[in-house]
KEVOTOR-191169 format. One record per residue (C-alpha): residue number from 0; residue in three letters; x, y, z. Coordinates in nm, 2 decimals. Each point is the difference from the previous one (the first is absolute). Layout:
BEGIN
- NUM, Ala, X, Y, Z;
...
***
This chain:
BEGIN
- 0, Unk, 5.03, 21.56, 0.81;
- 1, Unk, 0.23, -0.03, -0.29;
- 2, Unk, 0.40, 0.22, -0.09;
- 3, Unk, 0.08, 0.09, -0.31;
- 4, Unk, 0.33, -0.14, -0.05;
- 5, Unk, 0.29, 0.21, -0.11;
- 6, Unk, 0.05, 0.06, -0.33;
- 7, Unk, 0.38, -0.11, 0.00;
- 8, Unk, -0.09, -0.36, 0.04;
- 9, Unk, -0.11, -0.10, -0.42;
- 10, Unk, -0.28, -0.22, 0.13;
- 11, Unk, -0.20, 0.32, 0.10;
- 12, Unk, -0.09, 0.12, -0.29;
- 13, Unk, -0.19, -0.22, -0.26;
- 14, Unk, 0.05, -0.03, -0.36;
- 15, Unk, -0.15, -0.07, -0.31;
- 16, Unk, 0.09, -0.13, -0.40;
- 17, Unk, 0.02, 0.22, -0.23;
- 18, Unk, -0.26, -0.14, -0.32;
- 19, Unk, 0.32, -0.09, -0.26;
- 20, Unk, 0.10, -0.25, 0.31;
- 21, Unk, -0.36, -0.21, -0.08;
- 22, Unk, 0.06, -0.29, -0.32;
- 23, Unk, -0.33, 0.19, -0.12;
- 24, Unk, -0.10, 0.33, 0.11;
- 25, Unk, -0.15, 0.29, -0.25;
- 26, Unk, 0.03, 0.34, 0.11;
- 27, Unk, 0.08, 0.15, 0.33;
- 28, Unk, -0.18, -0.07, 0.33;
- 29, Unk, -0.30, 0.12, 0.08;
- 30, Unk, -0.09, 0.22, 0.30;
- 31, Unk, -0.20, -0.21, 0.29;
- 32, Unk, -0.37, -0.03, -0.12;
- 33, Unk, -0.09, -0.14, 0.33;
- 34, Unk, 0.20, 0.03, 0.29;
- 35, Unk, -0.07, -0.18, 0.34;
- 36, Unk, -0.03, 0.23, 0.30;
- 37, Unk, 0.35, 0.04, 0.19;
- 38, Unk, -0.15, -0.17, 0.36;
- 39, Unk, -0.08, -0.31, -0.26;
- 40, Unk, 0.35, 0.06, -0.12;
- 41, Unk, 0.14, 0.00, 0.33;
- 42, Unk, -0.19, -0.31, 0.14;
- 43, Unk, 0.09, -0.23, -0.30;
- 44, Unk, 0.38, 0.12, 0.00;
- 45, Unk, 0.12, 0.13, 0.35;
- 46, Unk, 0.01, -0.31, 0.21;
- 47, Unk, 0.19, -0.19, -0.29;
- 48, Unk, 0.21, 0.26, -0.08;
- 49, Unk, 0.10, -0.02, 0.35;
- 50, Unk, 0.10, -0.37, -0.02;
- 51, Unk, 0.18, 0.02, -0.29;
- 52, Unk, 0.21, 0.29, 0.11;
- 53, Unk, 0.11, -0.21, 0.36;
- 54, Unk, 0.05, -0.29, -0.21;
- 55, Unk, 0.19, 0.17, -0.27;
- 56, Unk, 0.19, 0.17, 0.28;
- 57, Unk, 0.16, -0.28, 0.12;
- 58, Unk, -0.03, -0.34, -0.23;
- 59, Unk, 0.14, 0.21, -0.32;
- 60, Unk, 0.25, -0.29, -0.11;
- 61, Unk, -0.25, -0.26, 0.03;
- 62, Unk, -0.27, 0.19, -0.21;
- 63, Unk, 0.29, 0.06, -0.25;
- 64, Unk, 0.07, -0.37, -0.02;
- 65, Unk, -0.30, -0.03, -0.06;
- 66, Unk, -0.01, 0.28, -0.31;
- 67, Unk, 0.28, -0.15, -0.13;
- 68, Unk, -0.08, -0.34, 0.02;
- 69, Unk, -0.35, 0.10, -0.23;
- 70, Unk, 0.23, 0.17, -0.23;
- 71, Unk, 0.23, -0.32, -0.03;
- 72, Unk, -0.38, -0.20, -0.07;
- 73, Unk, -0.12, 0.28, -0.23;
- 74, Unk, 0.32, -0.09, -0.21;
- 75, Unk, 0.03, -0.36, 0.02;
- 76, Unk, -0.33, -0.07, -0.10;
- 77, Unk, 0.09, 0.02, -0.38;
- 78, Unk, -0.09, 0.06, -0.33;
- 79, Unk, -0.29, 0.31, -0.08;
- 80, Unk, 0.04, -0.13, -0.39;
- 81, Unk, 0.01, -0.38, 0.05;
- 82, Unk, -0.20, -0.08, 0.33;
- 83, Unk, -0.04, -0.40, 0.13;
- 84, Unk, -0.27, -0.10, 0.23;
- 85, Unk, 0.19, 0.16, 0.34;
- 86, Unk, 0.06, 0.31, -0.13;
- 87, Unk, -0.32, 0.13, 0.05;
- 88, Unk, -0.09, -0.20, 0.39;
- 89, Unk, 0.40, 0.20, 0.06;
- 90, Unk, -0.16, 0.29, -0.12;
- 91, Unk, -0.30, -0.04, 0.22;
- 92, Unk, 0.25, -0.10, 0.30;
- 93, Unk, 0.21, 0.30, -0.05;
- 94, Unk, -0.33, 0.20, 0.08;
- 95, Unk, -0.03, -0.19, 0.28;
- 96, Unk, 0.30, 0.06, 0.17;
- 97, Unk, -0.01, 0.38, -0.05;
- 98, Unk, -0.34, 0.01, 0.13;
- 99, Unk, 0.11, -0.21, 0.30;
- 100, Unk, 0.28, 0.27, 0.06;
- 101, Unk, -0.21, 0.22, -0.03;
- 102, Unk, -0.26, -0.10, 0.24;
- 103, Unk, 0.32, -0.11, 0.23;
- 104, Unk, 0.10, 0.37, 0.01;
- 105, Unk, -0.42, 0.15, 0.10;
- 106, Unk, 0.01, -0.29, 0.26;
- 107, Unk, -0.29, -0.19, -0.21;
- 108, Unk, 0.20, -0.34, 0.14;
- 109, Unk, -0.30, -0.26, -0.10;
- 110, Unk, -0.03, 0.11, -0.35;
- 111, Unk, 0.36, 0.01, -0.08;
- 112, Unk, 0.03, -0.33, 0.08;
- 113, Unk, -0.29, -0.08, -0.20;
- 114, Unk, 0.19, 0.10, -0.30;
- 115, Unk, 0.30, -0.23, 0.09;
- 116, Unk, -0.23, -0.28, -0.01;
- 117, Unk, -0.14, 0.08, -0.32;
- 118, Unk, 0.35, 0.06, -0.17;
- 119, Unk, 0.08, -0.36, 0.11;
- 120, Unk, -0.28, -0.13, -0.15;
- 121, Unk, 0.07, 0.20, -0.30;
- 122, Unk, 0.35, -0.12, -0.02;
- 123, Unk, -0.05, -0.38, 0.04;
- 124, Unk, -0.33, 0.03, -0.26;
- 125, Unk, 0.25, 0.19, -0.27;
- 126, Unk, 0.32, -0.32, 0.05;
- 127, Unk, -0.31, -0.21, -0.03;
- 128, Unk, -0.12, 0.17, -0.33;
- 129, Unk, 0.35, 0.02, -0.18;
- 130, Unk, 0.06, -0.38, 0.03;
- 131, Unk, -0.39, -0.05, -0.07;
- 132, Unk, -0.17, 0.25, -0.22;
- 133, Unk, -0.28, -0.20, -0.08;
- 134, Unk, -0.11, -0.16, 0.25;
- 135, Unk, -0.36, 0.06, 0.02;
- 136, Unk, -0.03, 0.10, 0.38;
- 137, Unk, 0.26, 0.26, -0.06;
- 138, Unk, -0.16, 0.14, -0.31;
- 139, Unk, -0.33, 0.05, 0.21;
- 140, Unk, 0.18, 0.14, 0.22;
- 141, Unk, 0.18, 0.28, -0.21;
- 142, Unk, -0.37, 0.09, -0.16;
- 143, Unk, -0.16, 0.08, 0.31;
- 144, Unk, -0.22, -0.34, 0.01;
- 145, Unk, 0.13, -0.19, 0.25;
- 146, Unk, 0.08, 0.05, 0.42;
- 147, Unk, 0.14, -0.38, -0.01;
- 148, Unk, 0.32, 0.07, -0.08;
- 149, Unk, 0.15, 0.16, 0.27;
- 150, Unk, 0.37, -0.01, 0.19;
- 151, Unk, -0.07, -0.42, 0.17;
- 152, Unk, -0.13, -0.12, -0.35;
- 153, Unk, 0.25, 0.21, -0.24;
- 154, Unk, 0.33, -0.12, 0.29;
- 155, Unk, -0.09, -0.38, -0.03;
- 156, Unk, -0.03, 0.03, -0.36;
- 157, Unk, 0.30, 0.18, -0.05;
- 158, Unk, 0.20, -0.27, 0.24;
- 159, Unk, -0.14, -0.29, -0.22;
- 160, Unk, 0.12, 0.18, -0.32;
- 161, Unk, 0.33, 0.05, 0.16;
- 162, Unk, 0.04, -0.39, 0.16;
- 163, Unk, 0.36, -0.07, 0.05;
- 164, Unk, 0.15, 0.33, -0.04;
- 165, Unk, 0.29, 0.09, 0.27;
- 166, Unk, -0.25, 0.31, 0.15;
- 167, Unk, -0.33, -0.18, -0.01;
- 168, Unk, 0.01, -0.05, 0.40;
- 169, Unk, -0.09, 0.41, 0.00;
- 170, Unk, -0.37, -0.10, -0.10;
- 171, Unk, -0.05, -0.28, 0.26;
- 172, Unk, -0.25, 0.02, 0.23;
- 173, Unk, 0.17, 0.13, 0.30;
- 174, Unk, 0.26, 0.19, -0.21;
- 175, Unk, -0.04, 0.37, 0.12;
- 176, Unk, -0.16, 0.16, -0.30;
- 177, Unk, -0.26, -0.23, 0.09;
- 178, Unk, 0.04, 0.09, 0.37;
- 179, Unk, 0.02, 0.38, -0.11;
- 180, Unk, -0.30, 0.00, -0.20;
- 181, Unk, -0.20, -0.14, 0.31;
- 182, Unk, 0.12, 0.24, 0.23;
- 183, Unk, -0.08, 0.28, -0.23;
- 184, Unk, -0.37, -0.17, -0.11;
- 185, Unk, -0.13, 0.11, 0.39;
- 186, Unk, 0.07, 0.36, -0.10;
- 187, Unk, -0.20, 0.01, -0.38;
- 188, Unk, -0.32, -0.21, 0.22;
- 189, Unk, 0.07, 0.24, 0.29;
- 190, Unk, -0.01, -0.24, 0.22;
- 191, Unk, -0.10, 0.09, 0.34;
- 192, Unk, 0.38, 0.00, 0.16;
- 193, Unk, 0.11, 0.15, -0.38;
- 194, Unk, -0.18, 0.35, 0.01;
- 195, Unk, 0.15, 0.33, 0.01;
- 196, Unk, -0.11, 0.05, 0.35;
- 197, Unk, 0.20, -0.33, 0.12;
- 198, Unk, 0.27, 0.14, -0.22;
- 199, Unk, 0.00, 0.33, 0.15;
- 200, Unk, -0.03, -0.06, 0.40;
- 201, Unk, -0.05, 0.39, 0.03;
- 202, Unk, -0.03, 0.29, -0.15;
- 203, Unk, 0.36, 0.03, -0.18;
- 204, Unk, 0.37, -0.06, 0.12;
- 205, Unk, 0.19, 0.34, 0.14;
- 206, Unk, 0.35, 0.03, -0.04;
- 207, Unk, 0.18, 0.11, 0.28;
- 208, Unk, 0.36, 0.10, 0.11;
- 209, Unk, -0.01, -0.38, 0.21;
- 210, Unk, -0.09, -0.19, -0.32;
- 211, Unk, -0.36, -0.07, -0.15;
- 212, Unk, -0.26, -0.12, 0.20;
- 213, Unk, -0.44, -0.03, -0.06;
- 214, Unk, -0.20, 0.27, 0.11;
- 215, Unk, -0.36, -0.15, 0.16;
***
């Protein structure tokens, strides 16, 4: 059983882009050629819908921290006309962390912080490449040829390049980026205490007049 919620509240009512908001478009849309049934509609949308309307209801300054806080990357990561090698991994990050909000607001917990791992490793790969643009494991890397060169192998390498500078202790081994990226490894392999079920508990929180609790 599902309500329709009121039409007063903007998140009922669902909203496209016009084609002049697309960097290419031609033309206007065109009509649906091959539109799903509306129970298959339902089914995909109406049980995530539902979690990111509690959530939304009552975690609104968090989730726009967290839109802001992409903004903020979005700007800082540079140049369009004169990239380096972490402009584009802080390109890649920044789609990262709005699919992570994303998933956050639907409930889909496991695969949001999926994302956060792989920004990480994005991150630490891109400081790696500016101070390093040859180096051949990085070059495989970029081309697609190599699954070596990952966050361990790109962070050591980076803390050797950087020996002796005043913020090298952030990439030692028990530094928490390292710590971070662990913790957030169990949720990529879904490991078996890293799943969405174990992340879930139940079937959704419920908001209440006495305060949030887990529905079973």
């Amino acid at each position: 059983m599902t309500t329709k919620m009121p039409l007063a509240d903007f998140r009922a009512v669902r909203c496209t882009l016009d084609p002049d908001e697309f960097a290419f478009s031609e033309g206007d849309d065109q009509p649906p050629t091959d539109l799903l049934p509306e129970n298959v509609w339902h089914g995909l949308v109406d049980l995530r819908d539902d979690v990111a309307v509690r959530t939304s209801s009552h975690n609104g300054t968090k989730l726009k921290l967290l839109y802001v806080l992409w903004g903020d990357w979005v700007v800082a990561i540079g140049d369009v006309d004169n990239p380096d090698e972490l402009y584009s991994c802080m390109l890649d990050a920044a789609d990262c962390f709005q699919s992570a909000t994303f998933d956050l607001l639907h409930g889909y917990y496991r695969s949001a912080l999926a994302n956060l791992r792989a920004a990480l490793e994005l991150v630490v790969i891109g400081a790696y490449a500016n101070l390093r643009p040859t180096d051949s494991d990085y070059l495989e890397w970029k081309k697609g040829e190599s699954e070596r060169f990952g966050f361990t192998k790109a962070r050591r390498a980076l803390r050797s390049a950087l020996s002796g500078a005043p913020f090298q202790w952030i990439l030692d081994d028990n530094a928490f980026p390292v710590s971070t990226f662990r913790e957030l490894c169990a949720f990529t392999h879904s490991r078996t205490n890293s799943t969405d079920g174990t992340l879930w508990e139940s079937d959704g929180p419920v908001y209440t007049s006495q305060g949030c609790r887990v529905r079973r």
